[in-house]
C-alpha positions, 0 to 999 in steps of 0.5 A, spaced: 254 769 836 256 774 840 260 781 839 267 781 840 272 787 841 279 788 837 282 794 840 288 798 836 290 803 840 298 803 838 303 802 832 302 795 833 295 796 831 295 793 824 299 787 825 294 786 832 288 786 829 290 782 824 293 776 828 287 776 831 283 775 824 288 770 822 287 766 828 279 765 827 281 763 820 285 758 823 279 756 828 275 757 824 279 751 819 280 747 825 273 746 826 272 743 818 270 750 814 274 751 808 277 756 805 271 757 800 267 756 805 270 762 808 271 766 803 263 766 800 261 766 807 266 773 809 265 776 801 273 776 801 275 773 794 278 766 796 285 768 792 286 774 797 284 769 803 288 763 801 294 768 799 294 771 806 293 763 809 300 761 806 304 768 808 302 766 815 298 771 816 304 777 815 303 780 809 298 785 810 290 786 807 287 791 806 282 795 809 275 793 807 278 784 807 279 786 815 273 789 814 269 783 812 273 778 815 272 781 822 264 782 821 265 775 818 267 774 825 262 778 830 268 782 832 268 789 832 274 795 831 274 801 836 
């Protein structure tokens, strides 16, 4: 899978790169993984993914779940 870059260079950094993240969630979904899946697969516990999955992604995650989830992903964060 190939590499991609999120850049978060403004206040608006958090939500960005996290929309970003809940978007291949999303994709992924659609495309027949789980959330369990998901979850193992990334290292984030499947309450934390689920409970993000059912604000519509708005409510923030911390740190390191942004972390997995976007090596999960192939995305790096500059």
């Amino acid at each position: 899978m190939a590499m991609e870059t999120a850049k978060a260079d403004d206040e608006k950094t958090d939500w960005t790169v996290q929309q970003i993240l809940y978007d291949k969630v999303i994709e992924a979904r659609n495309s027949g993984m789980s959330v369990s899946q998901i979850a193992r697969d990334s290292g984030v516990t499947q309450p934390v993914l689920s409970r993000w999955l059912s604000n519509t992604g708005k409510e923030t995650i911390s740190g390191p779940t942004v972390d997995k989830l976007a090596k999960h992903f192939g995305l790096t964060l500059q």
